[in-house]
C-alpha positions in Angstrom: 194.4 -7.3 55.4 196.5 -8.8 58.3 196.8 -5.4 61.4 193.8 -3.0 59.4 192.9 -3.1 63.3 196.3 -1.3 64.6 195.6 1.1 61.2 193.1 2.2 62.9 194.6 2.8 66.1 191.8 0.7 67.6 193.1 -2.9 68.9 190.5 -4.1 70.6 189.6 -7.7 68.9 193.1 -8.2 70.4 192.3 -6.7 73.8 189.5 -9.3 73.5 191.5 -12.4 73.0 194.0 -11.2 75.7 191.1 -10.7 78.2 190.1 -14.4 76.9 193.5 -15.6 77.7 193.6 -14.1 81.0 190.2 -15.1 82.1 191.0 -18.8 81.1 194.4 -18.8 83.0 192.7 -17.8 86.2 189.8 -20.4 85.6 192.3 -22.7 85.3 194.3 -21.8 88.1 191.8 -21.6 90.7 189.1 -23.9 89.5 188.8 -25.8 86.8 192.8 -27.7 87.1 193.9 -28.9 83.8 190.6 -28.9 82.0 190.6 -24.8 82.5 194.4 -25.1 80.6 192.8 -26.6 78.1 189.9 -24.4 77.3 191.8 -21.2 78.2 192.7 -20.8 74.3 189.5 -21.3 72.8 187.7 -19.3 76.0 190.4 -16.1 74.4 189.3 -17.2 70.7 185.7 -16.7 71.5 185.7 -13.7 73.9 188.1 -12.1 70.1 184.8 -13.2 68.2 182.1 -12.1 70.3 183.5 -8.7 70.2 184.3 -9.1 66.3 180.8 -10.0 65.7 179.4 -7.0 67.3 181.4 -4.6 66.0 180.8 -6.3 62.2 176.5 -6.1 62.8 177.3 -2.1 64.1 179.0 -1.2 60.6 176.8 -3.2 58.7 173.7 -1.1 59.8 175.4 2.3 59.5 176.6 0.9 56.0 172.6 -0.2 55.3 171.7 3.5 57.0 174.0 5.1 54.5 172.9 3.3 51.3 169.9 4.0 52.3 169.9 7.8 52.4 172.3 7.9 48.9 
């Protein structure tokens, strides 16, 4: 479901990719030149899936606690 993340009020795979973003425009500003440009978007890509990840493991196990106590 495309936004289930603003459903929830919690936007934070976004807040990810932003701090991605950001991080990879300073890299590439003030040390890496024109190689940083072109890893800032996949830098903001993985910083979003890192923290997608983790949060997809954490409901898995309170899912697997939950089954497990029905």
């Amino acid at each position: 479901m495309p936004n289930t993340e603003l459903l929830h009020g919690k936007p934070w795979g976004g807040f990810c990719e932003l701090l991605g973003r950001s991080l990879g425009g300073w890299l590439a500003v003030t040390l890496l030149g024109f190689p940083g440009v072109c890893l800032a978007n996949p830098m903001a890509w993985l910083f979003a899936l890192i923290y997608c990840a983790v949060m997809t493991m954490v409901f898995l196990k309170k899912r697997e606690k939950a089954l497990d106590g029905a």
